[in-house]
N, C-alpha and C positions, 0 to 999 in steps of 0.2 A: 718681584719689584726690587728695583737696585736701592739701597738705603746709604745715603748718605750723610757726614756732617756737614752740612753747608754752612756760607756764607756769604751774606748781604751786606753788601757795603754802600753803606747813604754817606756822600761829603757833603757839606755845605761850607762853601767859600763865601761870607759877608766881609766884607774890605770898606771898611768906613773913616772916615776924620774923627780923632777924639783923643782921650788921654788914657795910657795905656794904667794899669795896676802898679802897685808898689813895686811889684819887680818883674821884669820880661824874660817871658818863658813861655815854655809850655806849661800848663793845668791841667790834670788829669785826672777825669772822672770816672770810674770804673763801679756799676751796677752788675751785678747778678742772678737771675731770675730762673724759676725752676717752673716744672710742669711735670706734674705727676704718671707714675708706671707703676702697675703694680700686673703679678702673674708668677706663678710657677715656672716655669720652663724660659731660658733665653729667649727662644721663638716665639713666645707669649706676650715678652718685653718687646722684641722685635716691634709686632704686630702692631701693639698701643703707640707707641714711638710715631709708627706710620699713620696710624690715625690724628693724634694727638701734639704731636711735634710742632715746631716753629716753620709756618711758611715757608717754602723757598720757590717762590714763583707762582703762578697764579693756583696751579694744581698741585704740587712737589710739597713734600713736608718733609723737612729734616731732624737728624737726631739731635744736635746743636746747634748755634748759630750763635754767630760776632755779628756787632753791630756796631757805627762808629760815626759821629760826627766832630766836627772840627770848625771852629767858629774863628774868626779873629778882632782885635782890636790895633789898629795904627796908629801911631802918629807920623804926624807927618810936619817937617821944617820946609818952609818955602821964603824965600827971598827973591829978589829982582834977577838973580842970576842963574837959579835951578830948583829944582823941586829935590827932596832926597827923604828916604820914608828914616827917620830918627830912630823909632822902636816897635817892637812887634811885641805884643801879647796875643799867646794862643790857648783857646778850650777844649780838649780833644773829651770826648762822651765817647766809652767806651761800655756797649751793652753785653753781658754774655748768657743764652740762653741753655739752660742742661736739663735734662730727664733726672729727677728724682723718684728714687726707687722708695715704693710704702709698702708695709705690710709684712709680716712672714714669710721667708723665702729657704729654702733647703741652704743648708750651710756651704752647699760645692758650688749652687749660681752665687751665691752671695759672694765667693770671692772672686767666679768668672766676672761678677756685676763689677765690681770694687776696679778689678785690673781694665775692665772696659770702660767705666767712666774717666779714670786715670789718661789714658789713650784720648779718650773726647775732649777730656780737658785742654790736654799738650796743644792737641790739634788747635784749636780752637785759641788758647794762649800764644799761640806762634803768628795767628793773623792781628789777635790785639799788640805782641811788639810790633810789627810790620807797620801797624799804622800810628803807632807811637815814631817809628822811624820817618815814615811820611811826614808829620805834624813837624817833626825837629828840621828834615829838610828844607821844607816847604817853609818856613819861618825863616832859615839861614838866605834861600833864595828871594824871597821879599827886602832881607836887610840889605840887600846889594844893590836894591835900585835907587838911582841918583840919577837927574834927567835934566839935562843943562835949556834954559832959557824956557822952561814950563815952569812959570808962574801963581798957572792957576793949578797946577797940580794934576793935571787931566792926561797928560801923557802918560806921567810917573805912575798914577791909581790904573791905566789901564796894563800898564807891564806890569805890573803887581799879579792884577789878575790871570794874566797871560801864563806868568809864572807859574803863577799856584796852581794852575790845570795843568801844568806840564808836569809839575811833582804828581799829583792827583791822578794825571793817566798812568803815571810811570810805576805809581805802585800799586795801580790797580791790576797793572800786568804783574808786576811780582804776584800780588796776592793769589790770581788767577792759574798762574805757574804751579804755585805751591799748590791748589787744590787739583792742577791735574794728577801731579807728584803723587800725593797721599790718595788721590780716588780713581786711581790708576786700578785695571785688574789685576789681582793678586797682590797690589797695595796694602799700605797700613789701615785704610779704613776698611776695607774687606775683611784684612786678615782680623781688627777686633769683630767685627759684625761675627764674622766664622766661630770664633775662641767664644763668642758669648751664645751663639747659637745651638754651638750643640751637646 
């Protein structure tokens, strides 16, 4: 069975009228969550991983997994002449899911384990920037819209959203890249699985 770290990416684009926070930006939330391994042997750890690991798809379970949503708050200035979005405040929730090792372990896995959660981490720390970069883009594209002689505001909120699914596909393909990158055969995710296996 191919073991991977995966990742799941959930957006949510909410675009509503209101008043943004003391000061606009992005907010970033960042949780941590473990799930237990324990065994003698890498392959042992392997094994519970694939049991026990973070979903990845209805059957798949992975050894890590990113998770990440992204909320917003607009305002919006409208006059007789144009609609124009004023400020953007954004929520980015960034989940990260790791195998935590318990129990007694011979000294030589212990620091195979050490150097391969290290590796899970990066992995996994490189899609939470990616969607920190997303969140910053995706927020810069929103402040640009300005929509001449929409009043009520109903052009300007739909290019908004229009927007934000274009940053949204566009680094979901980045993200997507990078995981062929790293779970490529003979890849960095193989090569830690190998180093801790055997």
């Amino acid at each position: 069975m191919r073991r991977l770290v995966g990742t799941v990416v959930t957006v949510l684009a909410c675009v509503g009228a209101g008043l943004g926070s003391a000061s606009a930006d992005i907010v970033t939330k960042v949780e941590t969550r473990s799930y237990a391994v324990s065994g003698d042997t890498g392959a042992a750890l392997l094994a519970v991983m694939d049991r026990r690991g973070p979903r990845h798809g209805f059957r798949a379970r992975a050894i890590a997994q990113t998770r990440y949503s992204v909320s917003w708050n607009i305002e919006w200035a409208q006059s007789r002449d144009d609609c124009r979005v004023r400020r953007v405040d954004g929520k980015l929730a960034v989940t990260y899911t790791y195998p935590k090792l318990e129990g007694d372990v011979p000294p030589p896995l212990k620091r195979r384990w050490a150097a391969f959660l290290s590796g899970v981490r990066a992995h996994e720390e490189r899609h939470g920037v990616m969607a920190g970069q997303m969140a910053r883009a995706a927020r810069k594209a929103a402040l640009d819209v300005r929509i001449a002689g929409d009043r009520a505001c109903r052009k300007a909120k739909a290019e908004v959203k229009r927007r934000l699914a274009a940053v949204y596909d566009d680094y979901e393909r980045r993200q997507n890249r990078f995981d062929r990158r790293e779970h490529r055969p003979g890849g960095p995710v193989e090569g830690l699985v190998v180093r801790l296996a055997r």
